[in-house]
C-alpha positions as CSV (number, residue, x, y, z in Angstrom):
1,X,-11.3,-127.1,-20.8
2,X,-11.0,-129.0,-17.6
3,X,-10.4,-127.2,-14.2
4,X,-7.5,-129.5,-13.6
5,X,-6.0,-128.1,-17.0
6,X,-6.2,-125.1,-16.3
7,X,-4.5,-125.0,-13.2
8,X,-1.3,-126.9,-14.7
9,X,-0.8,-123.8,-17.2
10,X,-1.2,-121.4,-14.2
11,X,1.4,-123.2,-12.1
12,X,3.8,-123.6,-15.4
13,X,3.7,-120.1,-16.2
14,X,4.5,-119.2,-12.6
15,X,7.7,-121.3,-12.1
16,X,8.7,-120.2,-15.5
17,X,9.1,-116.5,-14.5
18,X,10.8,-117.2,-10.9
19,X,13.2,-119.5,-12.7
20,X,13.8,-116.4,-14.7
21,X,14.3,-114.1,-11.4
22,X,16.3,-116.7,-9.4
23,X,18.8,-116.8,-13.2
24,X,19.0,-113.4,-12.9
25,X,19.9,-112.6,-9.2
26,X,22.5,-115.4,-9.7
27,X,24.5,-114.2,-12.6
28,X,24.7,-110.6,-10.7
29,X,25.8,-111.8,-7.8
30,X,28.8,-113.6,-9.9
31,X,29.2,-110.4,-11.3
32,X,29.9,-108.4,-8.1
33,X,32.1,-111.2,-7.1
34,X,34.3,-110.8,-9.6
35,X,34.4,-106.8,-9.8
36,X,35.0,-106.4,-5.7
37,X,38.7,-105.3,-4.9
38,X,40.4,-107.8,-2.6
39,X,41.1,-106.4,0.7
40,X,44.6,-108.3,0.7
41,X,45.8,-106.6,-1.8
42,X,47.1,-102.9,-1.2
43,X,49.2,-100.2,-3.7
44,X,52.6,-100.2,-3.8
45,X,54.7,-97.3,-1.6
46,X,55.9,-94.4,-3.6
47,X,59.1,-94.5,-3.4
48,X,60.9,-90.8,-2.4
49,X,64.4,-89.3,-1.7
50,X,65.0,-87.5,1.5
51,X,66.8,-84.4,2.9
52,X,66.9,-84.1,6.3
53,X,66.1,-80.2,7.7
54,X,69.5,-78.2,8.0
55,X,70.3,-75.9,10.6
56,X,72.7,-73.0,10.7
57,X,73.5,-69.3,10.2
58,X,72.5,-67.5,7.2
59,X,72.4,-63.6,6.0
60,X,68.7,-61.9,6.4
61,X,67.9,-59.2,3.7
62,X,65.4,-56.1,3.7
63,X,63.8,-56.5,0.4
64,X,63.1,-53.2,-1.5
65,X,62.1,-52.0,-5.0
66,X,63.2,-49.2,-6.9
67,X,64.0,-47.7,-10.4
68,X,67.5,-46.8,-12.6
69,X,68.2,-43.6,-13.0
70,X,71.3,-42.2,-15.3
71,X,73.9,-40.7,-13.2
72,X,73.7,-37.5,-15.6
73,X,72.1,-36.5,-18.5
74,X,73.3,-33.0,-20.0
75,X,70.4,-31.2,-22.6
76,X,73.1,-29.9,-25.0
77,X,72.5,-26.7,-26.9
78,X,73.6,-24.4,-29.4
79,X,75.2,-21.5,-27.8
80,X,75.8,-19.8,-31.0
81,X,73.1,-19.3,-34.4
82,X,74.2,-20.6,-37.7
83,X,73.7,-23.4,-40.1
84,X,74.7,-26.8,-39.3
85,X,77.3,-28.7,-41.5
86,X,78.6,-31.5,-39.7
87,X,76.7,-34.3,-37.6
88,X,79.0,-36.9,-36.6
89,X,77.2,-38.8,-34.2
90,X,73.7,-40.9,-34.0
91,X,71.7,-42.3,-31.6
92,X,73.5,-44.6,-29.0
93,X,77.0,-43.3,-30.3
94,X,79.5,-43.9,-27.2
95,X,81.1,-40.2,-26.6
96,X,83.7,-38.9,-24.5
97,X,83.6,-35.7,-22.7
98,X,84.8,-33.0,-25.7
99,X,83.8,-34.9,-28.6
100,X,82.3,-33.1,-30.9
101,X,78.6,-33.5,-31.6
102,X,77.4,-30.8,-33.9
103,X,79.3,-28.4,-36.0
104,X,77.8,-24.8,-37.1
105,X,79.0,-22.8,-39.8
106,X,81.5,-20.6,-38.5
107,X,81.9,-18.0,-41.3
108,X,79.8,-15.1,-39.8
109,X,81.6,-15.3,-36.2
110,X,85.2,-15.6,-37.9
111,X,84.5,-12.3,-39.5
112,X,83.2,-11.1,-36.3
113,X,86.7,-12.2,-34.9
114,X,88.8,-10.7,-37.3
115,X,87.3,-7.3,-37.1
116,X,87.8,-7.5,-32.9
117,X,91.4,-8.5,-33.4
118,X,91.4,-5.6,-35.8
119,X,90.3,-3.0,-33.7
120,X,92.2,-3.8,-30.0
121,X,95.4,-4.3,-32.5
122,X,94.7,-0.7,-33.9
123,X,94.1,0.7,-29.8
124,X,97.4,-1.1,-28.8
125,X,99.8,0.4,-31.6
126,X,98.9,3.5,-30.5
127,X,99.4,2.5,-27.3
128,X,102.4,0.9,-27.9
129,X,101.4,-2.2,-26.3
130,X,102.0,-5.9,-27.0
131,X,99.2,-8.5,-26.5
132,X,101.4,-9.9,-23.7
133,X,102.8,-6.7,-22.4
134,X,101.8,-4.9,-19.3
135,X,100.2,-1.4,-19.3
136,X,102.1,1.8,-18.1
137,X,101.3,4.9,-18.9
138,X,104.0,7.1,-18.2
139,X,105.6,4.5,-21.2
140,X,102.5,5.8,-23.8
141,X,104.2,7.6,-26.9
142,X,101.8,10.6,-26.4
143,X,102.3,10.6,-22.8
144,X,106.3,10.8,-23.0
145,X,106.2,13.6,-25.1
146,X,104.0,15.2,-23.0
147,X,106.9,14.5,-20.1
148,X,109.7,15.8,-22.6
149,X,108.1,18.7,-23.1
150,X,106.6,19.5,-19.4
151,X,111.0,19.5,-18.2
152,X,112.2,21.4,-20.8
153,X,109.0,24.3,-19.8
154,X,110.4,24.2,-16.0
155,X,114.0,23.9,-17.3
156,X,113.3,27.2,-19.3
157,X,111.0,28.6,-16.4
158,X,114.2,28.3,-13.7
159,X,116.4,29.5,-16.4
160,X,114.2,32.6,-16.4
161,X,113.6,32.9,-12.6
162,X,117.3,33.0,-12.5
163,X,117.3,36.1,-15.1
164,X,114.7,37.8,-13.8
165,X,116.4,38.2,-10.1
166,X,119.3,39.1,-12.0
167,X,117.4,42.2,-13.4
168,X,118.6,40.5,-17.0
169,X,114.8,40.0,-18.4
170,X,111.3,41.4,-17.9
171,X,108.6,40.6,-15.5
172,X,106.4,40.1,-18.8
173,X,109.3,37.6,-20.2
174,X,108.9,35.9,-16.8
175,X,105.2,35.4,-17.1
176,X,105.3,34.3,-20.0
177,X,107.6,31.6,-19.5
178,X,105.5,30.9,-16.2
179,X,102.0,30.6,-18.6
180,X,104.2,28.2,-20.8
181,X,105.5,26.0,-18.1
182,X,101.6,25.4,-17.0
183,X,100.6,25.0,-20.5
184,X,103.2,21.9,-21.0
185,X,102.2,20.7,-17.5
186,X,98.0,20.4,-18.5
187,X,99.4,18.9,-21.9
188,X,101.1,16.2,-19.7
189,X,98.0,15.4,-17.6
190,X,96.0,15.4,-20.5
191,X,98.2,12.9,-22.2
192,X,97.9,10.6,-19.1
193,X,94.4,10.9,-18.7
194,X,94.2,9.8,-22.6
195,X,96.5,7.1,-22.3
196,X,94.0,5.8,-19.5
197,X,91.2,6.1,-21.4
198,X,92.8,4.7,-24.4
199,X,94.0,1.4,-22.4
200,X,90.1,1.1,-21.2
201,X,89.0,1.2,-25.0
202,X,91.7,-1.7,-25.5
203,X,90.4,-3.6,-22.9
204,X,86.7,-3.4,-23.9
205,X,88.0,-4.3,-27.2
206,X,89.9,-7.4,-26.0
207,X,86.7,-8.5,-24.4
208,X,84.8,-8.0,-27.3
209,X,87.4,-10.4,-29.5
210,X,87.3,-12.4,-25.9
211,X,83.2,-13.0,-27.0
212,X,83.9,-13.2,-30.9
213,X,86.5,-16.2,-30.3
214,X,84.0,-17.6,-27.9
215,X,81.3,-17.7,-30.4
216,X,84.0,-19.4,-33.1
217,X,84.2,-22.1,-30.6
218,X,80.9,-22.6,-29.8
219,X,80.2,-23.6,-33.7
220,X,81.6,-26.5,-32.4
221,X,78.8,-27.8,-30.0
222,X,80.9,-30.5,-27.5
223,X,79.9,-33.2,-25.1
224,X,79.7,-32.2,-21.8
225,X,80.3,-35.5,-20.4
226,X,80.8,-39.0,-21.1
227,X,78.1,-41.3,-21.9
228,X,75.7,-41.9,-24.7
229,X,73.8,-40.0,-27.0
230,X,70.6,-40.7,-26.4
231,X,69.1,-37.9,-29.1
232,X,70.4,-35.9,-32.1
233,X,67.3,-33.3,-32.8
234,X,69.4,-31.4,-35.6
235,X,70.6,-32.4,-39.5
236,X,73.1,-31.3,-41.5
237,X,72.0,-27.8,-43.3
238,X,69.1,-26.9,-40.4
239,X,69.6,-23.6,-39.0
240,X,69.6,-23.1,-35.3
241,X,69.4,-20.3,-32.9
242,X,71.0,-19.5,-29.9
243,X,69.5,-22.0,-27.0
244,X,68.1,-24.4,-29.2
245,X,69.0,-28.0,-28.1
246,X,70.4,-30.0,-30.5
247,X,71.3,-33.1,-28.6
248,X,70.5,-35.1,-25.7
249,X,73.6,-36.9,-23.7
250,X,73.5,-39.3,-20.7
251,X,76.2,-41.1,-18.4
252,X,75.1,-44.8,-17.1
253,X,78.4,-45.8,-15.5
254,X,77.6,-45.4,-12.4
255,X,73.8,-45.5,-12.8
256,X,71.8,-44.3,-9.5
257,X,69.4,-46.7,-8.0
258,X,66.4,-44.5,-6.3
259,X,65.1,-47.0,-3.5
260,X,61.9,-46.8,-1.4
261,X,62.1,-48.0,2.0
262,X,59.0,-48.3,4.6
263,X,59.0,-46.1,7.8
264,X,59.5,-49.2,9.8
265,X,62.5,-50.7,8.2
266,X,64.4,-46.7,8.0
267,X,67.2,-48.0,11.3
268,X,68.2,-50.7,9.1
269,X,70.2,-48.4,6.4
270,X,73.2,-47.0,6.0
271,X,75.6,-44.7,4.1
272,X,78.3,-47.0,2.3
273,X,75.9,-50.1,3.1
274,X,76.3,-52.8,0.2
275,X,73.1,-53.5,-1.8
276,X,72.5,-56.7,-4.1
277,X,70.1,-55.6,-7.0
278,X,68.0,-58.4,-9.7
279,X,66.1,-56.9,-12.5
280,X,63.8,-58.5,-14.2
281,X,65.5,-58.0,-17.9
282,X,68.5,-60.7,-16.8
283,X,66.9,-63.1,-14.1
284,X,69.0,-65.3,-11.9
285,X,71.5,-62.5,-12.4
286,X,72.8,-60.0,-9.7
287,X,74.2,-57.1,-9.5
288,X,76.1,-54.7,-6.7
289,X,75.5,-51.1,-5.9
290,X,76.4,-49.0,-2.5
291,X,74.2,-46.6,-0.5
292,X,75.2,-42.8,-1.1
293,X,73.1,-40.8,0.2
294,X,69.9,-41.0,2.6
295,X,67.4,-38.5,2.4
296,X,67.1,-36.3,5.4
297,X,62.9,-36.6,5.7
298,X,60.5,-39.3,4.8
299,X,58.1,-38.3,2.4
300,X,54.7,-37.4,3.8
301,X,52.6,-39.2,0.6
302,X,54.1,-42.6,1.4
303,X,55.5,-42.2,4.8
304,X,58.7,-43.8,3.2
305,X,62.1,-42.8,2.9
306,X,64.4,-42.0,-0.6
307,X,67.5,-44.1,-0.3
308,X,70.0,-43.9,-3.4
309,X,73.0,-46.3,-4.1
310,X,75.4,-46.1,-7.2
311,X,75.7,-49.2,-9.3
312,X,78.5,-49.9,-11.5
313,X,78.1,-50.2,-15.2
314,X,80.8,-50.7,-17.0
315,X,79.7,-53.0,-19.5
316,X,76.5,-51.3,-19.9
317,X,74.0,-53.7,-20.0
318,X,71.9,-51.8,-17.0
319,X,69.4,-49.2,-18.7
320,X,68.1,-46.1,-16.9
321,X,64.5,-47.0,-16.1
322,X,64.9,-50.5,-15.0
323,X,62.4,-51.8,-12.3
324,X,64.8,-53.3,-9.9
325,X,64.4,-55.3,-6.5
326,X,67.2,-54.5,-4.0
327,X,68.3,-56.6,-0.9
328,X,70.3,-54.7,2.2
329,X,71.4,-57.2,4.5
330,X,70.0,-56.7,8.1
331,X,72.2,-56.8,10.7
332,X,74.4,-60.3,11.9
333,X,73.6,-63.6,10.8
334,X,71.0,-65.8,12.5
335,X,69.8,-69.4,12.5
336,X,67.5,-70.4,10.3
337,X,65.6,-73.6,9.5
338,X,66.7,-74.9,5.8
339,X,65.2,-76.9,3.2
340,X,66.1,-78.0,-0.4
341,X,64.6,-75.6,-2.8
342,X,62.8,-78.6,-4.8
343,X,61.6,-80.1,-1.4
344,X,59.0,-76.7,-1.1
345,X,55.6,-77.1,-3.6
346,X,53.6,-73.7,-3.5
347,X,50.6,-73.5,-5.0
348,X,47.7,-70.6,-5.5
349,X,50.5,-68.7,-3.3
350,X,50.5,-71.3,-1.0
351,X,53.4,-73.4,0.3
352,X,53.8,-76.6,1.6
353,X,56.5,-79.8,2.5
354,X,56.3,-83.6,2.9
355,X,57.9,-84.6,6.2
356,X,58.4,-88.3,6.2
357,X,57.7,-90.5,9.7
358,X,57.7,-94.3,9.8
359,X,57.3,-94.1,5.5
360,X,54.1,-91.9,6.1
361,X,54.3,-87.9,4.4
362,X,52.7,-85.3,7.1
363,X,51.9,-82.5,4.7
364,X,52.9,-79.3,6.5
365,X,51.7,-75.5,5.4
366,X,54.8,-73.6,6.0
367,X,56.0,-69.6,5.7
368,X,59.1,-69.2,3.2
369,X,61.6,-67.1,4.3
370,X,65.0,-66.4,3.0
371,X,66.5,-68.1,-0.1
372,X,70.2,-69.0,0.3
373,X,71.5,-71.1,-2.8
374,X,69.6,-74.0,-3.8
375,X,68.2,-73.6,-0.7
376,X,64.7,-72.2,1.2
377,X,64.3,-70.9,5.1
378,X,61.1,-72.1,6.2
379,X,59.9,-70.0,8.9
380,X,57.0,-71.6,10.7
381,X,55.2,-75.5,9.8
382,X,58.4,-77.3,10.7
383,X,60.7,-78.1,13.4
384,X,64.4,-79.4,13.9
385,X,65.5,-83.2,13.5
386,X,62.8,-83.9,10.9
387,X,63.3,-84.7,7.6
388,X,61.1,-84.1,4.4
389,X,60.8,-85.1,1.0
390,X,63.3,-83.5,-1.1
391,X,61.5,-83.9,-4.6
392,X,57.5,-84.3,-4.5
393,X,57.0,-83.7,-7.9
394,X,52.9,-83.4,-6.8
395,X,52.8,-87.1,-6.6
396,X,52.2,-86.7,-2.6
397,X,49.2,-86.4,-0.7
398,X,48.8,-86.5,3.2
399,X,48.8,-89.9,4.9
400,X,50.3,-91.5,1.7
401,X,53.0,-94.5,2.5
402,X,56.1,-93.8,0.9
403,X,59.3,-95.6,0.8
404,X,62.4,-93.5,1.1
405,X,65.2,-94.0,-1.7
């Protein structure tokens, strides 16, 4: 091969591979051309509605939590032994103060009744007594006999004295008149003194059918209040004893609201004060109770004070042992800076609004403070005369052009 030949497939090979090169770098370039965003083009505005910032005077509340508590609850038990034979309530039975909740056998206490009656029946005949009649002795068969007998022995004893200055009788027919006249007059106190005692037999007797009429009653074991039953611990043919509790019975209209409130908030309650209480069992629901009573001394463990308030409960739906969050209102109103509800995003406990200048959003952190309606207080981020957008939805960012609706 020739030197001249050579050098023609040296040079051909060469300009081969940059004509490769050169086809490459061109058709990348054309693609970067046709990917690069045009500068003249820029996104469309979101469009937003507004609500400009509201100010005026609104209610400010001390926020508390607490717990409901039944008004009363009664432990009710037997007051007398026996067998049971009549259970006519159950669990959650509505029962007014009276009703009956357990009956007992009253056969053993009736017989105890009947001999009682027996026996202050038997000490007033002799007596001469009615149940309803007053006691005299001097009016005691025994004792008037006693009297009849005490003036005919003086009777007979003047009768004598007159005699015996007359020289008609003896000195020893005197005497013995005299002995007589003393023996009818210890027969009379005697009588008396029996006729006492007799009356203090009747009235231990009366007592005792006092405590055996008692005990009939008591077989019939009786609310002590209105409310619900919350427990029956007996059935029909169980024996119980004297003490035993058979029933458990609570009131929840009123129900008691037991409140804590910090040391630092204490001046800002009141007795009669109105309270407004959300549990979490109805939410967006609210219910009203009043302060009653204020505990003389904060408690030591918590440096807190007890604060109780009585909330009405007619219809019952409040339960004893509710968590519940209770607002006291502080004071007058005062201005406050206000926002639409919707217009507030909060995030990881963080809150924040859009205010919109010249269609740009200036995302501001702000405090929330009181919520009145569909409406929030926002206590620090924003200022008067600005106005925000009303429904962000998270489509906002800072800096982002917007175009109000």
């Amino acid at each position: 091969m020739t030197r001249r030949h050579h050098h023609s497939l040296l040079f051909g090979s060469a300009g081969a591979a940059l004509a490769l090169t050169l086809a490459a770098v061109s058709a990348g370039c054309s693609t970067a051309a046709e990917t690069a965003p045009d500068p003249s083009k820029a996104a469309d505005p979101i469009e937003v509605a507004a609500a400009a910032i509201e100010t005026r005077s609104i209610d400010r509340f001390l926020r508390v939590t607490g717990s409901l508590v039944a008004d009363a609850q009664a432990e009710v038990s037997a007051e007398t032994a026996g067998r049971v034979i009549e259970t006519p309530v159950e669990r959650g039975t509505r029962v007014a103060q009276g009703a009956l909740l357990v009956r007992i056998s009253p056969q053993e206490t009736a017989a105890q009744l009947q001999e009682a009656d027996a026996n202050a029946g038997q000490i007033e005949a002799r007596l001469g007594l009615t149940p309803d009649q007053a006691f005299d002795r001097n009016r005691v068969p025994d004792v008037m006999n006693a009297k009849a007998s005490l003036d005919l022995a003086e009777a007979e004893f003047n009768r004598m004295k007159a005699l015996l200055d007359q020289k008609v009788i003896s000195q020893s027919e005197f005497d013995q008149r005299r002995t007589q006249l003393e023996a009818a007059r210890q027969n009379y106190q005697v009588a008396q003194n029996a006729a006492d005692q007799s009356y203090r037999s009747l009235e231990a007797a009366r007592a005792r059918t006092a405590l055996a009429r008692k005990a009939v009653a008591d077989t019939s074991v009786r609310a002590p209040l209105d409310g619900l039953v919350v427990e029956r611990l007996v059935s029909v043919g169980d024996y119980v004893t004297r003490g035993q509790r058979v029933a458990t019975v609570v009131r929840i209209d009123p129900l008691r609201v037991e409140l804590t409130i910090p040391e630092q908030q204490v001046s800002m309650v009141k007795v009669g004060q109105q309270v407004r209480l959300t549990v979490d069992a109805y939410p967006g629901e609210e219910f009203s109770a009043t302060v009653r009573f204020i505990s003389p001394a904060l408690r030591s463990d918590q440096r807190a004070l007890t604060v109780e308030a009585i909330a009405l409960n007619k219809d019952g739906r409040l339960k004893p042992g509710l968590f519940a969050t209770a607002q006291l209102r502080q004071g007058d109103a005062a201005p406050a800076l206000l926002v639409p509800s919707s217009a507030v995003e909060t995030v990881a406990g963080t809150s924040r609004v859009y205010v919109v200048k010249n269609n740009v959003v200036d995302e501001r952190i702000v405090t929330i403070g009181e919520r009145v309606g569909n409406q929030v207080e926002i206590t620090s981020g924003i200022s008067t005369g600005e106005v925000v957008a009303s429904e962000p939805k998270g489509r906002l960012s800072d800096s982002q052009q917007v175009k109000v609706r």
